[in-house]
C-alpha positions in Angstrom: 13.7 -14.1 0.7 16.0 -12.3 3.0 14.9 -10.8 6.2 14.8 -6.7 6.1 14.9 -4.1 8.7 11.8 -5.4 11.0 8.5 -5.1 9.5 6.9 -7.0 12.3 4.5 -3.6 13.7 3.2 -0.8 11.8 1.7 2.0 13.4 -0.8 4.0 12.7 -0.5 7.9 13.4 -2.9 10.1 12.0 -1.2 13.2 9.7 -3.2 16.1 11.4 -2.3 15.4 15.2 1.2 16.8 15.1 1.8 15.5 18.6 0.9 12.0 18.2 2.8 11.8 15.0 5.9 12.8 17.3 4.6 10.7 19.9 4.7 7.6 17.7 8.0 8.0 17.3 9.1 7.3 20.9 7.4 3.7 20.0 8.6 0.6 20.0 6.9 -0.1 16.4 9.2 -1.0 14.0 7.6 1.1 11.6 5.7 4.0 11.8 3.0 5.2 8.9 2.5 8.5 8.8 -1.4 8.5 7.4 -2.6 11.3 5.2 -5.3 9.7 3.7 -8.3 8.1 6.4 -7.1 9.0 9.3 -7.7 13.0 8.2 -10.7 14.9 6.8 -11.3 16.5 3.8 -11.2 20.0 5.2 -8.3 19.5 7.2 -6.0 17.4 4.0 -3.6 20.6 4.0 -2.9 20.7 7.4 -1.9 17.8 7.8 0.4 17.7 4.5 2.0 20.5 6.7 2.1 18.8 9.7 3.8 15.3 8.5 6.3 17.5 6.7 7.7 19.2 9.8 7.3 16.0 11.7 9.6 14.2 9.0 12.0 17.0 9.1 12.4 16.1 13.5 15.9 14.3 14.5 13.7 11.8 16.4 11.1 11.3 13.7 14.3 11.0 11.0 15.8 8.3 12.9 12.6 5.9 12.6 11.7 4.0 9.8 8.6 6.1 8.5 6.3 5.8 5.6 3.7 8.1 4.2 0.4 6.9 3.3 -0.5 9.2 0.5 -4.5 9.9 -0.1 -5.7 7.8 -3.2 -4.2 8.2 -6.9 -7.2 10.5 -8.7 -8.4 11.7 -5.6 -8.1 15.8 -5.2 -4.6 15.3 -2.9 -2.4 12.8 -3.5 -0.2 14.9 -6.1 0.3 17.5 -3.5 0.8 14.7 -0.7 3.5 13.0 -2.5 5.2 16.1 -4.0 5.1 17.3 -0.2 7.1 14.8 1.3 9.4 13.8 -1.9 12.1 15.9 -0.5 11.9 14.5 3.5 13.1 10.8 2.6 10.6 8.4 3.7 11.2 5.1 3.9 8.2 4.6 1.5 5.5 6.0 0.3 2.1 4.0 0.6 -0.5 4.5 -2.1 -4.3 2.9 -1.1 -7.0 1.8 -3.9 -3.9 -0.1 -6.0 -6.7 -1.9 -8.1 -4.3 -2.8 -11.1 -1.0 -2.9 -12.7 -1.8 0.1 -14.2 -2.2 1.9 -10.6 1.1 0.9 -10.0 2.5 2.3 -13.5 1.0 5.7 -12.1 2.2 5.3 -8.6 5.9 4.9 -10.0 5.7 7.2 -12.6 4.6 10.2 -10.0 7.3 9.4 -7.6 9.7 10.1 -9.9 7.9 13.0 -11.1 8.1 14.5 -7.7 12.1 13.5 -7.6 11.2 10.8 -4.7 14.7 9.6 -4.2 15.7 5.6 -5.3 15.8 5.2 -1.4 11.9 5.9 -1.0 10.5 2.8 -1.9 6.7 2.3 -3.1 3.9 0.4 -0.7 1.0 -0.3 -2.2 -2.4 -1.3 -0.2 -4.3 -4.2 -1.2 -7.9 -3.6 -0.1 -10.6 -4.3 -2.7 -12.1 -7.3 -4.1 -10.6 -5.3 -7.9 -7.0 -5.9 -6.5 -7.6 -9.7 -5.4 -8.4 -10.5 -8.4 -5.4 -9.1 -9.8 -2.8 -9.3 -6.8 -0.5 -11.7 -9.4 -0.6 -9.4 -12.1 -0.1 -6.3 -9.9 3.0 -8.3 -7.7 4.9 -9.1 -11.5 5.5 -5.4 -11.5 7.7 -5.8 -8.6 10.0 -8.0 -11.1 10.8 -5.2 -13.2 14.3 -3.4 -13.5 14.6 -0.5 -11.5 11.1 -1.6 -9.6 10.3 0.5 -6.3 7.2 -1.6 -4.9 8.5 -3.6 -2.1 6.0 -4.4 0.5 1.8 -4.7 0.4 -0.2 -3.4 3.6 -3.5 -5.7 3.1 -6.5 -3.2 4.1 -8.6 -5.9 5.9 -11.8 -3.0 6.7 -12.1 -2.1 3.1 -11.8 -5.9 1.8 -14.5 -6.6 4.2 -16.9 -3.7 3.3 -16.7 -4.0 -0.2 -17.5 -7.7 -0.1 -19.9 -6.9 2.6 -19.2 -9.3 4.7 -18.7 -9.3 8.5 -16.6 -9.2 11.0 -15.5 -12.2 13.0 -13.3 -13.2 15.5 -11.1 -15.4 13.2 -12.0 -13.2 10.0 -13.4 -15.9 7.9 -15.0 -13.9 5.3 -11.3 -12.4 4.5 -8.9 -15.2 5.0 -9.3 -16.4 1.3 -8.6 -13.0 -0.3 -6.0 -13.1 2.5 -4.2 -16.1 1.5 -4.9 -15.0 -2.4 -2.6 -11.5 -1.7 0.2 -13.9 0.2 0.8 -16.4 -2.4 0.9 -13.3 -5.0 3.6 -11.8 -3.0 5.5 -14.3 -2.1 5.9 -15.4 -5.7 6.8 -12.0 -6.3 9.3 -11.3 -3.7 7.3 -9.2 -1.6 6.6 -8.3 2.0 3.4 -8.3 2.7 1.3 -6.9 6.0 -1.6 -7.9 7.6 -4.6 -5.4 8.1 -5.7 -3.9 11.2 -7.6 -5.1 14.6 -10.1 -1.7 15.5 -11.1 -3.1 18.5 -8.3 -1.9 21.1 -9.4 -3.0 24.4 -10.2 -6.5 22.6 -6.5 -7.8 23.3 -7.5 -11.4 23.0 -9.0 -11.1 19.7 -6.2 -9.5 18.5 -3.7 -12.0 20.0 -5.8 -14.6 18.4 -5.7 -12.9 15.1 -1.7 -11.9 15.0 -1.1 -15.7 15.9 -3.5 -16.7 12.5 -1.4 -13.5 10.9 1.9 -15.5 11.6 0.9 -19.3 10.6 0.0 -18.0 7.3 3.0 -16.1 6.7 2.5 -12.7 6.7 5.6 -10.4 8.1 3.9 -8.4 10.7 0.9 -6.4 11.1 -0.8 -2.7 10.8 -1.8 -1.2 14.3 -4.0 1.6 15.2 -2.3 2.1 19.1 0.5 2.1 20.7 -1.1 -0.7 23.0 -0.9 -3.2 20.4 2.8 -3.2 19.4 4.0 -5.7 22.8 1.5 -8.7 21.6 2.1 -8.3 17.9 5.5 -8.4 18.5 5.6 -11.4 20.2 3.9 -13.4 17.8 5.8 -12.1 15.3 9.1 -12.8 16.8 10.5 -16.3 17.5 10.5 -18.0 20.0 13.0 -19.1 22.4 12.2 -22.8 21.7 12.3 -21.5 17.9 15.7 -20.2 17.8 17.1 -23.1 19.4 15.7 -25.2 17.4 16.9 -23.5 14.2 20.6 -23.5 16.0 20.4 -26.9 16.0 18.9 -27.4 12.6 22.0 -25.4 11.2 23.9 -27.2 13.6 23.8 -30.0 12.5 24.2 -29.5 8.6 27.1 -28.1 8.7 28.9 -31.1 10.4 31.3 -32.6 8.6 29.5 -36.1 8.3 26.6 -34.6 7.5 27.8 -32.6 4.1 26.2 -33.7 0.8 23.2 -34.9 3.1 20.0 -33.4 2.4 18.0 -35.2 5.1 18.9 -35.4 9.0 17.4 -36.6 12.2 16.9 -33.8 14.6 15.8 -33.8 17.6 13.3 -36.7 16.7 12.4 -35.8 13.5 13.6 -35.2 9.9 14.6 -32.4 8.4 15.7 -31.4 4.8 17.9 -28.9 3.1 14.7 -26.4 3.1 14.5 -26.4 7.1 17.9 -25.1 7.1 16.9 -22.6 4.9 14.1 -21.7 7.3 16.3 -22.1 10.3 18.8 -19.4 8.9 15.8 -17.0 8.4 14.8 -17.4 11.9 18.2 -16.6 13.4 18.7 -14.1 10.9 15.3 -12.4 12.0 15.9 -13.1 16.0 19.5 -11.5 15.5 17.6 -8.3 13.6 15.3 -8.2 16.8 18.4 -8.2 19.4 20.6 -5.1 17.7 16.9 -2.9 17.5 16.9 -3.6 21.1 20.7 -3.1 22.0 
């Protein structure tokens, strides 16, 4: 799978606080969710509809890559959320409670609907024990023709209420249904995002939980602060001992005496053909990181 524009951070920004919803977008996150559905009220739904429209329709909110999380597909809003915001080009649209295939079906058929251009693409949040259970299933859809699902946001604080279990520092009572919704979208070509850390002034926990985020593979993380985005983004960046590595894994295959070779010595060890393949992912994902920092 090819690296995309970076996914590593997510933030956060509730709909009806118009100035952290600008705010956000003087972040370094490198993507911002605009969040209509949790993060707001019941009485205040409209208001905020309002209030993410204008801030889509900002120069400095229009040059971020933003998605809209959309209240839940039944619910008394999410018609009027996505029908408000189909205009304003998001980068996606992100629908919560995706339970089934089916969900999906719905979630497709009202973007288009709505006229949500082919450049919005769908997100869909994987958060109950229902969507587990059928993350393969639901992650086939992203195989069909003219597909829009391209990434899953894994809502770790609804998987752990509804299996009402508790949480830890390492998140044991998650990291199976965790691992479940990976292999689903990595055999589905999908990106795939780790839930969030609620605890903000715990910055070891989280450190400790983005570093478990990365060895199992997801592409980067959902925050709820701006404070978060520095140590998410270094464990979901390479490292300098990373890259060079890589360089050198590359390196060396494309010597002359090594073509037709699928196994070298590197640096001490052995690599194959699918370390190269790695290797080229890393440098293509430390060369994304360098031009959003030029």
């Amino acid at each position: 799978m090819t690296i995309p524009a970076l996914l590593r951070s997510a933030l956060y920004a509730p709909g009806a606080n118009s100035a952290v919803l600008l705010k956000s977008a003087r972040s370094a996150a490198d993507v911002l969710i605009f969040d209509l559905e949790d993060a707001v009220a019941p009485e205040s739904k409209t208001t905020a509809r309002a209030a993410v429209s204008r801030a889509l329709a900002d120069p400095v909110v229009a040059a971020r890559t933003v998605v809209v999380r959309v209240n839940a597909i039944g619910s008394p809003w999410c018609e009027d959320d996505v029908s408000a915001v189909a205009a304003l080009r998001p980068a996606g649209i992100l629908f919560p409670k995706i339970n089934t295939p089916a969900d999906v079906k719905l979630a497709e058929a009202m973007l288009s609907f709505y006229g949500v251009p082919r450049s919005t693409a769908l997100w869909c949040m994987i958060e109950t024990p229902q969507a587990i259970l059928n993350a393969q299933a639901i992650g086939q859809l992203a195989q069909q023709p003219n597909a829009r699902m391209t990434t899953w946001v894994l809502g770790t604080n609804d998987l752990i209420k509804e299996m009402r279990a508790q949480h830890t520092p390492l998140r044991e009572g998650v990291v199976p249904m965790l691992a479940i919704a990976l292999m689903a979208a990595r055999a589905c070509g999908l990106y795939v995002l780790d839930g969030v850390h609620n605890d903000i002034q715990d910055t070891t926990g989280f450190a400790a939980t983005c570093a478990q985020g990365r060895q199992m593979g997801f592409d980067g993380r959902t925050l709820i602060h701006p404070a978060q985005i520095e140590a998410c983004h270094h464990a979901y960046s390479p490292s300098a001992p990373e890259v060079e590595e890589a360089r050198a894994v590359i390196e060396a295959f494309a010597q002359p005496e090594n073509q037709g070779k699928g196994v070298l010595r590197v640096g001490g060890r052995m690599v194959e053909l699918l370390h190269a393949q790695m290797a080229r992912q890393t440098l293509a994902m430390h060369e994304a990181i360098a031009r959003a920092q030029a």
